[in-house]
Structures are given as structure tokens and as C-alpha cells.
C-alpha positions as a Python dict, from the first residue, in 0.01 Angstrom:
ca = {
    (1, 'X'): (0, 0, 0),
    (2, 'X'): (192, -310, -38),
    (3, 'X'): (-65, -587, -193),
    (4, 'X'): (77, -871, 63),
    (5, 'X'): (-185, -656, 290),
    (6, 'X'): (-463, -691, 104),
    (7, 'X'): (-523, -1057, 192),
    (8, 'X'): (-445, -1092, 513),
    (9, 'X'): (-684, -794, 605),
    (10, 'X'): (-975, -948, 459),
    (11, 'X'): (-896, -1281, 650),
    (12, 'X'): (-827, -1069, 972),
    (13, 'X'): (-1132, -886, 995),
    (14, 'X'): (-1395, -1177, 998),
    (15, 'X'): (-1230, -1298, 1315),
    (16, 'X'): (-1407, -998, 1511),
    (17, 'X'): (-1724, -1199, 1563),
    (18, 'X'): (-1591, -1326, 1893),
    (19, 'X'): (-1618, -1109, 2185),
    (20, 'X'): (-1445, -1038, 2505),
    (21, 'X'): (-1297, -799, 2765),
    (22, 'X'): (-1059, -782, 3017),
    (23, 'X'): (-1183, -844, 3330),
    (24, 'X'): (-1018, -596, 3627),
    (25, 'X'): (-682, -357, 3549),
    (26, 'X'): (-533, -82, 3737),
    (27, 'X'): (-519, 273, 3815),
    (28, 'X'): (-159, 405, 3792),
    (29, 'X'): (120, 306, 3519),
    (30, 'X'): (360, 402, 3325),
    (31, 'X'): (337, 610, 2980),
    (32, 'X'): (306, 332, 2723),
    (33, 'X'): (160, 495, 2421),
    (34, 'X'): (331, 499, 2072),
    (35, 'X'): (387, 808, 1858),
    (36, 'X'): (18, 783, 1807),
    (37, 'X'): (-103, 717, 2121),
    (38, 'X'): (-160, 341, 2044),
    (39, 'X'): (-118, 77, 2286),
    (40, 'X'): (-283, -261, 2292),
    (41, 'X'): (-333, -545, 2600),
    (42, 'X'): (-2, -605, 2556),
    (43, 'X'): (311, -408, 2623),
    (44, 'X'): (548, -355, 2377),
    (45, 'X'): (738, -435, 2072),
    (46, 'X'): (1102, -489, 2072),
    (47, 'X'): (1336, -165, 2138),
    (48, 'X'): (1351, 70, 1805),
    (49, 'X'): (1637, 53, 1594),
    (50, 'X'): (1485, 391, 1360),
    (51, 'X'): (1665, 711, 1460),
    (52, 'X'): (1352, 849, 1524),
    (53, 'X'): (1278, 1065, 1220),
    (54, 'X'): (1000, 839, 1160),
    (55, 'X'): (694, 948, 1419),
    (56, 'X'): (553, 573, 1387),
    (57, 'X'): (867, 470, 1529),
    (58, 'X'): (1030, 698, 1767),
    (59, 'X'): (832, 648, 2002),
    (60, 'X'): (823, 266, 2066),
    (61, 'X'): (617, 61, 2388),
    (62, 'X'): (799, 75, 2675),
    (63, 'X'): (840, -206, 2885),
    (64, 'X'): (1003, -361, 2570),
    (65, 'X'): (836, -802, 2512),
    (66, 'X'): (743, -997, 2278),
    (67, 'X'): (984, -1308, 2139),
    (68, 'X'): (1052, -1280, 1771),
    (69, 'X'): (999, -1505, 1492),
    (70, 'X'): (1162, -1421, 1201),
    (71, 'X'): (1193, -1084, 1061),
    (72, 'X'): (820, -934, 1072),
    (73, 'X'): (635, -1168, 1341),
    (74, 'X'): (640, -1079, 1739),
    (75, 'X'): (474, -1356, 1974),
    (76, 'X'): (364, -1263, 2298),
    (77, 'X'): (210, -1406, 2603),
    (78, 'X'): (57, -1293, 2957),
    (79, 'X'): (-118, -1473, 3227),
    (80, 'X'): (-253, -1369, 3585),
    (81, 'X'): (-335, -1523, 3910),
    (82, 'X'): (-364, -1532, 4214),
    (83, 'X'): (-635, -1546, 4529),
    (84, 'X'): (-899, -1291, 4653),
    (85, 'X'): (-1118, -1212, 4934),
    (86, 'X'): (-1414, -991, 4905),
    (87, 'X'): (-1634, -900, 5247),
    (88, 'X'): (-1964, -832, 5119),
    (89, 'X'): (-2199, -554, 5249),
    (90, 'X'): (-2422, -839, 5443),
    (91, 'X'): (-2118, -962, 5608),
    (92, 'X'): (-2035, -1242, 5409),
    (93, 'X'): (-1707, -1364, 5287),
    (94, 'X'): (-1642, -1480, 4912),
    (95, 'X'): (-1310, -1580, 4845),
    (96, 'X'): (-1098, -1850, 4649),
    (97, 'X'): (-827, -1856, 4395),
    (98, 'X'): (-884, -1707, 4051),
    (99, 'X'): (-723, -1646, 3678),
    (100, 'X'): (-766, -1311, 3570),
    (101, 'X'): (-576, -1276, 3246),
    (102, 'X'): (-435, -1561, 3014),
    (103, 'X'): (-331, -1405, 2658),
    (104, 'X'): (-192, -1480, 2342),
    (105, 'X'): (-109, -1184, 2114),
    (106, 'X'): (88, -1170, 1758),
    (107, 'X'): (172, -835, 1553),
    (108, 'X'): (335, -850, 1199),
    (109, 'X'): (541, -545, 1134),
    (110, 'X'): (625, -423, 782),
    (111, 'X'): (826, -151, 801),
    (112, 'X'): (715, 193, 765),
    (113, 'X'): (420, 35, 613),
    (114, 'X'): (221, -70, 799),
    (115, 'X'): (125, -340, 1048),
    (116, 'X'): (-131, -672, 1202),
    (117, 'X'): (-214, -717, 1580),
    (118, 'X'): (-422, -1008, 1665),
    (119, 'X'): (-493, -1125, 2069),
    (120, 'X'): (-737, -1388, 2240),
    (121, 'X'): (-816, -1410, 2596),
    (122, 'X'): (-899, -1796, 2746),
    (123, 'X'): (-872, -1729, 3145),
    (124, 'X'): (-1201, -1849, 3169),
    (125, 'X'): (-1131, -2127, 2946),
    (126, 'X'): (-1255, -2063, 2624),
    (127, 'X'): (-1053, -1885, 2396),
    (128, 'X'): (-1205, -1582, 2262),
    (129, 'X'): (-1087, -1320, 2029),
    (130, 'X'): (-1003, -928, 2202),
    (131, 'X'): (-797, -797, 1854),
    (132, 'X'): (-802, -843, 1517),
    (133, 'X'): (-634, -487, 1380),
    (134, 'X'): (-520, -426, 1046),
    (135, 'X'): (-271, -68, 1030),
    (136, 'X'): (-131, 116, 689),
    (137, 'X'): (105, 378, 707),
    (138, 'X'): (42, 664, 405),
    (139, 'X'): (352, 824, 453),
    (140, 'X'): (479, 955, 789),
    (141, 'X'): (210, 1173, 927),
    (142, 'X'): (-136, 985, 827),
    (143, 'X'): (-209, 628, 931),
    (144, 'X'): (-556, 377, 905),
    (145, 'X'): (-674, 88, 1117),
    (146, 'X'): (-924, -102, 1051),
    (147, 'X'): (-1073, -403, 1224),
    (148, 'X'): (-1130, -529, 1638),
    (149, 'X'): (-956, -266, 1833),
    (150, 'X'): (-941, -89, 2158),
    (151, 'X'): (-1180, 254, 2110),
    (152, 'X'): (-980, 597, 2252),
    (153, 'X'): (-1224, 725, 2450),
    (154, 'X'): (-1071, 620, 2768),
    (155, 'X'): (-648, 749, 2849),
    (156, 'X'): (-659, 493, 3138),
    (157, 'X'): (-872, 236, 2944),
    (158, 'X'): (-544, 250, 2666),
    (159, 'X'): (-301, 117, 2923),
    (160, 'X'): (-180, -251, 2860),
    (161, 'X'): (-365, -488, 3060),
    (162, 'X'): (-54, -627, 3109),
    (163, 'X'): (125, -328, 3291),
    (164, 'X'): (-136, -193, 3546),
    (165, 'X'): (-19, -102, 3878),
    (166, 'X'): (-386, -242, 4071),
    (167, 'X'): (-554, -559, 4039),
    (168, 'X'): (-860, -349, 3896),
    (169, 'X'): (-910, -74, 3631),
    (170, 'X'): (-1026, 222, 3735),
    (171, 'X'): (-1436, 223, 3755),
    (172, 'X'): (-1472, 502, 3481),
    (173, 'X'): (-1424, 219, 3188),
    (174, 'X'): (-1705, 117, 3331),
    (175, 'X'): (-1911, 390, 3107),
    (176, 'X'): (-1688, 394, 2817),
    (177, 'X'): (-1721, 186, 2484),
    (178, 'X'): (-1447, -92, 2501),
    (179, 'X'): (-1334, -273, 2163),
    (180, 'X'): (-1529, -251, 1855),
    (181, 'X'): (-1506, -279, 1523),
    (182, 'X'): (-1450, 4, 1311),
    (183, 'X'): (-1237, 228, 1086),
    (184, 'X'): (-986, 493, 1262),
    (185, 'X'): (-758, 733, 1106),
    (186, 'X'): (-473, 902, 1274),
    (187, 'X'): (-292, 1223, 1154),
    (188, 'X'): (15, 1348, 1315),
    (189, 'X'): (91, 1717, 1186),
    (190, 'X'): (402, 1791, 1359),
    (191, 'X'): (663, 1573, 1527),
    (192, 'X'): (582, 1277, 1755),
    (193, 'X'): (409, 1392, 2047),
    (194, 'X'): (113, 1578, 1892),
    (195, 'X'): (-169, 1360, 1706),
    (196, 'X'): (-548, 1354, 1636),
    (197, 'X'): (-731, 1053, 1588),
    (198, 'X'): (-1115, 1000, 1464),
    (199, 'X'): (-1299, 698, 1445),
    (200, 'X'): (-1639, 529, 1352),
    (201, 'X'): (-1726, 205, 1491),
    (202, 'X'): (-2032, -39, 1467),
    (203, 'X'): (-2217, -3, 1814),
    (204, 'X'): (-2473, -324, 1681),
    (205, 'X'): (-2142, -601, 1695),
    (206, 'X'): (-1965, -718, 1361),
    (207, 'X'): (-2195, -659, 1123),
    (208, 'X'): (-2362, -311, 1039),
    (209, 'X'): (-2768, -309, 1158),
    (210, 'X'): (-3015, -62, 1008),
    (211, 'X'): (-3139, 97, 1264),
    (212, 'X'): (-2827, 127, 1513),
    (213, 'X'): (-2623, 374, 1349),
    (214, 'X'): (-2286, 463, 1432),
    (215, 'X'): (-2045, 564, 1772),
    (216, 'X'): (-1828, 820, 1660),
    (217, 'X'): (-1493, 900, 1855),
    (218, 'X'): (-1248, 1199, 1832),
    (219, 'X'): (-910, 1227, 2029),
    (220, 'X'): (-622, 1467, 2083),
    (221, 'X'): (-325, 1357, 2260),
    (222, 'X'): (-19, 1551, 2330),
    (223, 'X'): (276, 1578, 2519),
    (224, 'X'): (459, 1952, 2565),
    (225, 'X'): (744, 1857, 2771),
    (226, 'X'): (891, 1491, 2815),
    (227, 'X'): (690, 1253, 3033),
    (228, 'X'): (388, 1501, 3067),
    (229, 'X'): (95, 1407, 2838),
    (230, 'X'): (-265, 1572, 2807),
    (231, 'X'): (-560, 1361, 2706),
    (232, 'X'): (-878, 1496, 2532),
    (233, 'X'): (-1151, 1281, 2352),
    (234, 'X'): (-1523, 1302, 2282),
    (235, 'X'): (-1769, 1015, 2203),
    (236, 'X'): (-2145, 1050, 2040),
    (237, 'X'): (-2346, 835, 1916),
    (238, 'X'): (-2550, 918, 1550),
    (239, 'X'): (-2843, 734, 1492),
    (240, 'X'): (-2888, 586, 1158),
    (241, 'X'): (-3121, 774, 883),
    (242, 'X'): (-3371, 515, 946),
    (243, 'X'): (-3372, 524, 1349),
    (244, 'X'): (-3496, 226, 1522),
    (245, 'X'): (-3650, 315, 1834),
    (246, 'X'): (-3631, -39, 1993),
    (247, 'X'): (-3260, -10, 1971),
    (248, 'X'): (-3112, 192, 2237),
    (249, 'X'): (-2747, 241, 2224),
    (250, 'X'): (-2466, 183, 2560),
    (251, 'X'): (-2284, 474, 2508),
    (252, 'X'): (-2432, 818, 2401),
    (253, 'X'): (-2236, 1107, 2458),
    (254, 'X'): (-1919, 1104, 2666),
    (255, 'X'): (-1604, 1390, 2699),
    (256, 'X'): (-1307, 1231, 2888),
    (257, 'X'): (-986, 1455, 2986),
    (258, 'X'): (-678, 1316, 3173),
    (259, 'X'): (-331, 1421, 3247),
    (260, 'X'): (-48, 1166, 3295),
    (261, 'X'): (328, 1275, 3445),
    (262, 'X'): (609, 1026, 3498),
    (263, 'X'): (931, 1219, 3646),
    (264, 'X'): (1205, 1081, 3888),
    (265, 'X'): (1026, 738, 3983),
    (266, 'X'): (654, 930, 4100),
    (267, 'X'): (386, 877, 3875),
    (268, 'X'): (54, 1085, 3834),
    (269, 'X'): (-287, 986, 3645),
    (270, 'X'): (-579, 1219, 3677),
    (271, 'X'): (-891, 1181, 3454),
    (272, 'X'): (-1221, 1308, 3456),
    (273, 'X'): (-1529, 1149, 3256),
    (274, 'X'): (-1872, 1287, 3193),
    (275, 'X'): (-2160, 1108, 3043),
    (276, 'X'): (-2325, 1390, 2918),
    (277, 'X'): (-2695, 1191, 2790),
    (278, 'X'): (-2767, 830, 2830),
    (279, 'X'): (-3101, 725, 2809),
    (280, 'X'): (-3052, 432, 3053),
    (281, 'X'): (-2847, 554, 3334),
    (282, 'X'): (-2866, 933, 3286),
    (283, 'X'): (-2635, 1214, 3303),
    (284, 'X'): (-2322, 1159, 3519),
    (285, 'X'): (-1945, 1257, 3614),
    (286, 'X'): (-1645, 977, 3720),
    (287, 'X'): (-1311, 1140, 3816),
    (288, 'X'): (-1018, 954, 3952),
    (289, 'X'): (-676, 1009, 4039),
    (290, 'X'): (-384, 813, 4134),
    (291, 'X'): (-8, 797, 4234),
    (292, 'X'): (255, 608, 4309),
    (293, 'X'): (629, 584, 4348),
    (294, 'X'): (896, 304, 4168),
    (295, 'X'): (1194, 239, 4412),
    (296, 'X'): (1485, 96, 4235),
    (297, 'X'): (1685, 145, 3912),
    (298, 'X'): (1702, -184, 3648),
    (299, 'X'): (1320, -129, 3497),
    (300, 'X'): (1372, -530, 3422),
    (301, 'X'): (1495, -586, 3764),
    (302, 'X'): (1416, -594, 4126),
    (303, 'X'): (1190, -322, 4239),
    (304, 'X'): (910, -197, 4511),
    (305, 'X'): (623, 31, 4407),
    (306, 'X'): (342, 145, 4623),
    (307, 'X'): (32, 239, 4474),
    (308, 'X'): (-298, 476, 4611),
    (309, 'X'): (-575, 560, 4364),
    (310, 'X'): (-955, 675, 4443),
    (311, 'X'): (-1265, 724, 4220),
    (312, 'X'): (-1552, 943, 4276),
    (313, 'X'): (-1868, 916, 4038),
    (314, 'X'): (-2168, 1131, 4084),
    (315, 'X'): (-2473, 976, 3926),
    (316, 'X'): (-2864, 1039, 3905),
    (317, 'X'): (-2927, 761, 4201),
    (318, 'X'): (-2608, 948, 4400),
    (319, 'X'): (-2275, 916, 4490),
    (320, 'X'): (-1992, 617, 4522),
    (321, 'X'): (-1654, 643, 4611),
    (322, 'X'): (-1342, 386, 4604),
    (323, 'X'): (-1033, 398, 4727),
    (324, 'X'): (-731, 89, 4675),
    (325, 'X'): (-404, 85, 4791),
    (326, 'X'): (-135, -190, 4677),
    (327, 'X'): (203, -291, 4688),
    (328, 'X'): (377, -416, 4446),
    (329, 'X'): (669, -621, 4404),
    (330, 'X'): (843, -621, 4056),
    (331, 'X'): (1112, -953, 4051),
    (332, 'X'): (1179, -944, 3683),
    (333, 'X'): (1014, -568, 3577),
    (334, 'X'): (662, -565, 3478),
    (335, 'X'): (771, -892, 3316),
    (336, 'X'): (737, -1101, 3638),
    (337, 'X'): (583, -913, 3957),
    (338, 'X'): (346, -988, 4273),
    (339, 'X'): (64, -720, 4330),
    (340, 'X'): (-81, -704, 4651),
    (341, 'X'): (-412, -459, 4680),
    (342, 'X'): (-693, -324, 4904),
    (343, 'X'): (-971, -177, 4825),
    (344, 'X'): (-1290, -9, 5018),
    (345, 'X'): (-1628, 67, 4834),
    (346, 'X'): (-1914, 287, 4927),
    (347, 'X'): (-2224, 295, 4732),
    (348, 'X'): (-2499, 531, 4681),
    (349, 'X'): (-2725, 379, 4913),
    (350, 'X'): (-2476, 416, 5211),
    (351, 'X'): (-2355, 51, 5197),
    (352, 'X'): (-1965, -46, 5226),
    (353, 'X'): (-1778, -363, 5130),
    (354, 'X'): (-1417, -443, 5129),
    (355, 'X'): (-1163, -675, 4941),
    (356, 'X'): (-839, -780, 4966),
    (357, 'X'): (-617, -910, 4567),
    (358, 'X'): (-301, -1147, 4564),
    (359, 'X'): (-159, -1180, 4206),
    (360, 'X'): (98, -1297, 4038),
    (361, 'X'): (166, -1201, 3683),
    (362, 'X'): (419, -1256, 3381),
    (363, 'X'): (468, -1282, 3060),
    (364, 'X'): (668, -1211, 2756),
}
């Protein structure tokens, strides 16, 4: 491990005692995971110049941003805006113009070694750290992060803020642990495509509490043919040897599966989530699924895309649906695009409500 690293982990990891997450994101995009299934609020590093041997590298984000400065240091930056309309269940209107995403993001690459990604949020205002994520390579099939990161519970929770297809995420991130800080490892036995990751993260905020213990989160991604990838993870929480019983824990036990396929401009996203014990909200099960279609042919050009996705989740107090359907306009890629959206609720009690997104988005 080169000693340069050393240094700038210890100042990295510190910065995790802000907090934030992303506000909304979408249902349907396109495969943007590295050889190890990483991807971060932000898509993409520069196009690959490896010829692939290297499973770290032969796989690289896809749409391709970031500026460079210098030989090691990629800058990016994302915002989002636009104007919603939301018809409540009592028949009133809210509406107004809003900011959903304004991001700055920097990764340091050194080469087969290893590499830094750090990203704050301010579209409220304030700015307020999302990643601080320090990576070492030991040799091509093993890697460790350490630090602020995205957890793997979630396929559709993994997708670049950046990239979604809908104004909103899907509501099964909802029930799944968002970014923490923690220690992951990341083996990849065979050729890119195949890898297993396994993490432990702090569920009590930066600093370990007695008491809290531990979220623990295993993942197996693969992809058998080109463009098809399969999606398995499971999440539990392990209480400390000295339990507190005052302290009770978001996330308990949680098995997600999803299946993404990209082929001939349709794209697919099915996952399935079950909470199997929580003591606060009980057992429960989220599935989604969406689709969607790309018409055109420069991915950094003009395009059209029209978008349908729908959630079902079966709780203890019943049953809610959602269904959204958008259309979006891509004038520069996903680098520059206008996302137009609808979307219908029903809740458990029988209740409906509808709104209507306008966004624009960019960045580099």
C-alpha cells in the first residue's frame, strides 16, 4: 500500500461527521456499476484506457464526466431543478419551484492502487458532506474501503443520483440503510462480472457506541451474459455484547434481490425487498418494477426516453401502491436533460394523492 495513502485516509475519514441524503431519484436507468459493482452519486470517471485485464478497470462508469485536473484528480459537479405540484389527499394544492440536487464530488485515482471519493450536497443551502471513501487495491481480485459510503443493500439505491430516469427513487430505499460509515471488502474470484462484497458499518453515526452494535451487509452481484445483471444482498443487524435496550436500531434484517437488463434501447429493473424483523414498523415486503425505452443513437446527444415504474409494499397497517410515468428529454445525454413525471399514490387507509415534477438537470 503506497504510504502517500496513509495520510490522506486519516484526514478523510473525520469528515464523516456531517450527514445527508439525497432527497428523491428514479426508478429505471442504465447499468452503471464498476467491475465491483461500485457506483457513487455521481456518474462516471473518464473512459478507460486499461485493456481490461485489470477487473478494477474494465469495467469503467458509463455515462463517462468528470473534468480532470492533473494526472490523479477528477472534479465533478451536478445540480437539479425545476417546479412541482403535489394535490394532496384533502384537496389541496402545494406547489412552487424547488432545488433538488446541487453537488460537488472529487475522486483521486492511483492506479491499480487504489483510490479517494469525497461529495457534499448544499441544495438546501448548507453544504453537507454525503462521501468521504478511502479504496486500496491488494492485487487484482481483493479490494478495501473504508470511510462515508453508500451501503449495498439496495441495486436501485446504487444508481447515481445523477442518472435516474424519475424525479423520485423508488419507495423501497425507503427501508434500507443509506450511507454509513464502515469498513467493506470486495473479492472478485473470477473475471469482472462476478464479485462478493461484505461490510460492517456503525448504525450509532461516526463514532462507535456501546450498546448499538453493528449492521452487517453481504452482497453478490453478477452478470452471465452482457447487459443482464442479478442482484442478491442481505442486511442484519448484531447487537453489541453489552446490548442496550434503550437503543433500538432502523434497520434489522432485510434480503433484497433485483434483476437489471439493458438490450437494444429497452431497459428493465425489477427488485424485491423484504424486511424480515423490525421492531418499529414490523415485518414487510416492497417490490417494484420498471421500464423504459431510449430513442436515438449519440448517448451524449439528442434523445427521447419514456419511463413507467410502479411499487407495491405490503406492510403490517396494509397495502400502498405507486405508479409514475415520465418523459424525458436528453439535449446533451444524461449530461444536460429535462424530466417530466407523474405520479399517483394510494395509501393503506384508502386515500389517493397525485403530483406532477418539472426538472432540469446537468452537470459534469
Amino acid at each position: 500500500m503506497p504510504a502517500s495513502l496513509l495520510p490522506l485516509a486519516l484526514c478523510l475519514l473525520p469528515l464523516a461527521q456531517a450527514s445527508g441524503e439525497e432527497g428523491g431519484g428514479a426508478h429505471l436507468r442504465p447499468t452503471v456499476h464498476s467491475a465491483h459493482g461500485e457506483s457513487h452519486d455521481l456518474p462516471g470517471a473518464p473512459e478507460s484506457t486499461d485493456d481490461g485485464d485489470h477487473p478494477h478497470e474494465s469495467a469503467p462508469l458509463d455515462p463517462p464526466g468528470g473534468v480532470k485536473v492533473g494526472e490523479t484528480l477528477e472534479i465533478h459537479a451536478w445540480a437539479g431543478a425545476g417546479y412541482s405540484a403535489h394535490k394532496l389527499a384533502d384537496g389541496e394544492v402545494a406547489y412552487g419551484p424547488d432545488v433538488r440536487m446541487a453537488r460537488m464530488a472529487g475522486r483521486v485515482h492511483y492506479d491499480h492502487e487504489g483510490d479517494i471519493f469525497f461529495q457534499f450536497e448544499a441544495s438546501d443551502g448548507t453544504a453537507r458532506l454525503l462521501d468521504a471513501r478511502v479504496s486500496i487495491e491488494m492485487g487484482e481480485h481483493f479490494e478495501v474501503r473504508a470511510g462515508r459510503m453508500k451501503t449495498s443493500t439496495s441495486a436501485e439505491y446504487l444508481v447515481p443520483q445523477p442518472i435516474l430516469h424519475h424525479v423520485n427513487r423508488a419507495r423501497l430505499i425507503e427501508w434500507v440503510p443509506k450511507r454509513q460509515v464502515g469498513v467493506e471488502a470486495i473479492v472478485t474470484p473470477f473475471q469482472p462480472g462476478f464479485d462478493l462484497q461484505a461490510g460492517v458499518f456503525n448504525v450509532a453515526g461516526t463514532e462507535p457506541v456501546e450498546g448499538s452494535g453493528a449492521l452487517l451487509i453481504g452482497r453478490l452481484r453478477f452478470e452471465p451474459v452482457h447487459n443482464f445483471q442479478v442482484h442478491l444482498s442481505y442486511t442484519d443487524h448484531q447487537e453489541g455484547r453489552r446490548a442496550d435496550p434503550s437503543f433500538h436500531p432502523e434497520h434489522d434484517q432485510l434480503i433484497d434481490g433485483a434483476i437489471e437488463f439493458d438490450t437494444d434501447g429497452w431497459m428493465f429493473h425489477v427488485e424485491g425487498l423484504g424486511r424480515l424483523e423490525n421492531e418499529a414498523h414490523g415485518r414487510g415486503l416492497v417490490t417494484f418494477a420498471s421500464v423504459g425505452h431510449h430513442f436515438g443513437h449519440d448517448p451524449d446527444g439528442f434523445g427521447i426516453e419514456p419511463v413507467v415504474a410502479y411499487d407495491h409494499i405490503v406492510e403490517e397497517i396494509g397495502v400502498s401502491e405507486n405508479a409514475a410515468a415520465g418523459l424525458n428529454v436528453l439535449i446533451h445525454g444524461h449530461h444536460l436533460m429535462q424530466l417530466t413525471e407523474f405520479e399517483l399514490h394510494r395509501y393503506p387507509d384508502g386515500t389517493t394523492d397525485q403530483a406532477v415534477y418539472v426538472q432540469l438537470r446537468g452537470g459534469v
